[in-house]
C-alpha positions in Angstrom: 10.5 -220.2 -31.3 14.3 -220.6 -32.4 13.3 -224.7 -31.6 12.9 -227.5 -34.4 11.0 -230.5 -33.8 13.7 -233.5 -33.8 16.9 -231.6 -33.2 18.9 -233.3 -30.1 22.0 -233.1 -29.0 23.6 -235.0 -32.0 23.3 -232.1 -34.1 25.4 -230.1 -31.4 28.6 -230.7 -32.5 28.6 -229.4 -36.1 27.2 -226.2 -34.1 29.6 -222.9 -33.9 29.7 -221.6 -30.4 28.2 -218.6 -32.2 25.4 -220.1 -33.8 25.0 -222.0 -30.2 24.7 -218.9 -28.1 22.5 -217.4 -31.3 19.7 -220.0 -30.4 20.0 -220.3 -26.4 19.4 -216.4 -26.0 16.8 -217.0 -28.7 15.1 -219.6 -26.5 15.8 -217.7 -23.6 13.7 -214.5 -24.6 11.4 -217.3 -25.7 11.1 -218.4 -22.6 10.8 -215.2 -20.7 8.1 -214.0 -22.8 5.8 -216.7 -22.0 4.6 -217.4 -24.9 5.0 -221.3 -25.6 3.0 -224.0 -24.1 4.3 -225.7 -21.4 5.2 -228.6 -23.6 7.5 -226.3 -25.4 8.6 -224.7 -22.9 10.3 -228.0 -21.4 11.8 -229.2 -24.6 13.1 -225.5 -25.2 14.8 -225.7 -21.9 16.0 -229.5 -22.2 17.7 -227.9 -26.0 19.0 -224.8 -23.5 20.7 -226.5 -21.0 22.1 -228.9 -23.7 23.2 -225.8 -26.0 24.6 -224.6 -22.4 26.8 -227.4 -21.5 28.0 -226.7 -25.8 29.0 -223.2 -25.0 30.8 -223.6 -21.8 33.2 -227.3 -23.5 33.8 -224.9 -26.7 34.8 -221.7 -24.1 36.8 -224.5 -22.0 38.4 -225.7 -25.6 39.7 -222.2 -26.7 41.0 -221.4 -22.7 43.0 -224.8 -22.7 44.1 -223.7 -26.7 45.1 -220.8 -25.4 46.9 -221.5 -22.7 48.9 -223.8 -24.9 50.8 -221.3 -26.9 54.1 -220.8 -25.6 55.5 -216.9 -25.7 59.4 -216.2 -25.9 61.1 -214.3 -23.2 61.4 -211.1 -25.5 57.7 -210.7 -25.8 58.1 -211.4 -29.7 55.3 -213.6 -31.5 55.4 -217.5 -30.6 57.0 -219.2 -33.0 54.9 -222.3 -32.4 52.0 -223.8 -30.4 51.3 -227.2 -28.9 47.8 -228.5 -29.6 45.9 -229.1 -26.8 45.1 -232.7 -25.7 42.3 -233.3 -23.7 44.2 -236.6 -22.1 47.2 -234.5 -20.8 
């Protein structure tokens, strides 16, 4: 399995979104195969749902990003954008 012994959820911010969804459809598969123990099978989906709950904050970041940018009236390319702020 895709799973390393010791790896929480502290390492899951340094984590791309792609390398993130990488390794939950890895432990997915895993998962639907059957073939880990039940022991693994319960740390494998206590990394998944926290790899889940990853994906959906970093699809959540890039909505609220995008949302942010400002268009002209003419259609033409922004000429800037406002970062997004999570406290407005």
């Amino acid at each position: 399995m895709n799973d390393t012994p010791g790896r929480g959820q502290a390492d899951l911010a340094g984590i791309s979104f792609e390398d993130a969804l990488r390794e939950l459809e890895g432990i997915v598969a895993s998962l639907e195969r059957g073939d880990v123990s039940l022991d693994d099978a319960i740390t494998a989906f206590e990394r998944g749902t926290a790899l889940k709950a990853h994906c959906q904050a970093r699809l959540e970041e890039a909505r609220m990003k995008v949302e942010q940018i400002r268009l002209p009236a003419d259609g033409s390319p922004p000429a800037e954008s406002a970062p997004f702020s999570v406290d407005g």
